[in-house]
N, C-alpha and C positions, 0 to 999 in steps of 0.2 A: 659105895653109895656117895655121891655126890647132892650137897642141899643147896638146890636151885631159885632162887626166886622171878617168877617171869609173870610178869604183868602188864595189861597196860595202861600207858598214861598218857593225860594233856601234855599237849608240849608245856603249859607250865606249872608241870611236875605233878599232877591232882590224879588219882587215879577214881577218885568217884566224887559225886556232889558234894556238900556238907547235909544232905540229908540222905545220903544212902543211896542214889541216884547215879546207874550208870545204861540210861536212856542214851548219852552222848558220846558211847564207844560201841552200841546196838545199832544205831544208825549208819556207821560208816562200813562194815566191810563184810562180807562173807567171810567165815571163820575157816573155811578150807581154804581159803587161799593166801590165811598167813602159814605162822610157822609153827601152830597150834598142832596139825593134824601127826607132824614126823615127831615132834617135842614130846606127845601125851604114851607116843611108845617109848619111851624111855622112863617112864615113869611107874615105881614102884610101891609109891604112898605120898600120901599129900597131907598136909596141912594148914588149917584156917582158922581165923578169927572169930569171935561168936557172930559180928557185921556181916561179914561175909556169908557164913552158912544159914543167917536169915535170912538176906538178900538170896540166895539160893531157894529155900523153904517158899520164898514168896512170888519169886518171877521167874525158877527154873518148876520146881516140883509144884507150884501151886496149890500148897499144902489149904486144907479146906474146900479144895473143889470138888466138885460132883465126882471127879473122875483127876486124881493128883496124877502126875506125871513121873516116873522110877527115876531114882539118883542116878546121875551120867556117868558115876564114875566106877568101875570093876575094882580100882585097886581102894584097899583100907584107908580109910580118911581119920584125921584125927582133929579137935574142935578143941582148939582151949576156949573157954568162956566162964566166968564168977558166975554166971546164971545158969538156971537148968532150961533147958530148948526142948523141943517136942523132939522124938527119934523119927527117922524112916523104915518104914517095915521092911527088912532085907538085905537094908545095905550095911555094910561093913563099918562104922561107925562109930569112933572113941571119945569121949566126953575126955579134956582135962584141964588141969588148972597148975599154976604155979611157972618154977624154973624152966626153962625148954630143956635144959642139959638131960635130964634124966629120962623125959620123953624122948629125947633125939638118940638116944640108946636103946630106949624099947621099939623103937621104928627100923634102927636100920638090921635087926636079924628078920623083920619081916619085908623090907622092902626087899632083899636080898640084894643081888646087882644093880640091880634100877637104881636112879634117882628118887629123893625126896624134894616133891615139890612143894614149895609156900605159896599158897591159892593166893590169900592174903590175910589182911591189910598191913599196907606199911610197918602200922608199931611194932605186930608181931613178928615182918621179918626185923624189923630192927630190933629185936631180942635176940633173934638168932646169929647178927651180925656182929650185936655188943660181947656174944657169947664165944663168938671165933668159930661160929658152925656154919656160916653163909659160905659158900663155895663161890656162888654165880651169879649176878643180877642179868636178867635177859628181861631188856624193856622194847615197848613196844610204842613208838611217839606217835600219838596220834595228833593229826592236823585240826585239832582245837583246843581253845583256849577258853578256861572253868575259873580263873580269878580267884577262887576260892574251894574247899574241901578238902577230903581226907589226901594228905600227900601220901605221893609215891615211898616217900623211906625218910623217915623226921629224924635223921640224926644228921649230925655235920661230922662228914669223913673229908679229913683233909690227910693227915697221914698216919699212915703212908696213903698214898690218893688211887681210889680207886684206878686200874688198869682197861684201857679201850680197846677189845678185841680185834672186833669186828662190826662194820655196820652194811646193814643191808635195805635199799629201797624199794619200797611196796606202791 
């Protein structure tokens, strides 16, 4: 198992508003034609932020509507958050709190071979980073600019400096 963090971001470095706002990465692309569709089969569990799986609850499941929409995801999701969140009826879904280390052990006998993906936000992957569990960063720069909001990854890695794979134009 390999713990991946793939997101994407303003080119200057924001991956959603400062209000929770990611109306300006909806706009730009059909989601089949990045590198979403090959990426999510390799994928054995994920984990997010409380931000994140509200912004989910509220613009993917539309939790309160007439008629909510099913969690997108098949593989077990796991939510750290200080707060209690409403569940989804069905889906596979771990409330927790505290260190990542001891959850990043109870995930990988269920992810099995798969990757462990970090949905988001930044801070939490930067726990997993400070922790020596980050494997991967796979960003995705999108063509605008947000001046302000949650960053992509709020630590300063200087060294050893992160490593540049590969890049590829969309």
């Amino acid at each position: 198992m390999r713990t991946l963090y793939y997101a994407a971001a303003s080119l200057d470095g924001f991956i959603a508003t400062e209000d929770d706002s990611l109306d300006w990465l909806l706009a730009l692309d059909d989601v089949s034609e990045t590198s979403y569709p090959q990426f999510i089969q390799g994928v054995g569990a994920l984990v997010m932020g409380s931000a994140t799986y509200a912004w989910m609850l509220q613009h993917v499941i539309r939790l309160g509507s007439a008629i909510p929409d099913a969690w997108p995801y098949v593989q077990p999701a796991w939510v750290f958050s200080s707060r209690d969140l409403p569940r989804i009826p069905g889906a596979d879904i771990r409330f927790v709190r505290g260190d990542v280390r001891p959850i990043h052990e109870q995930i990988r006998p269920v992810a099995k071979e798969k990757n462990l993906w970090l949905v988001g936000g930044g801070e939490l992957a930067g726990k997993f980073y400070d922790a020596g569990l980050l494997d991967e960063i796979i960003v995705q720069v999108s063509s605008v600019t947000l001046c302000a909001g949650k960053p992509f990854l709020p630590r300063r890695i200087t060294s050893p400096p992160l490593r540049l794979v590969s890049v590829q134009s969309r």
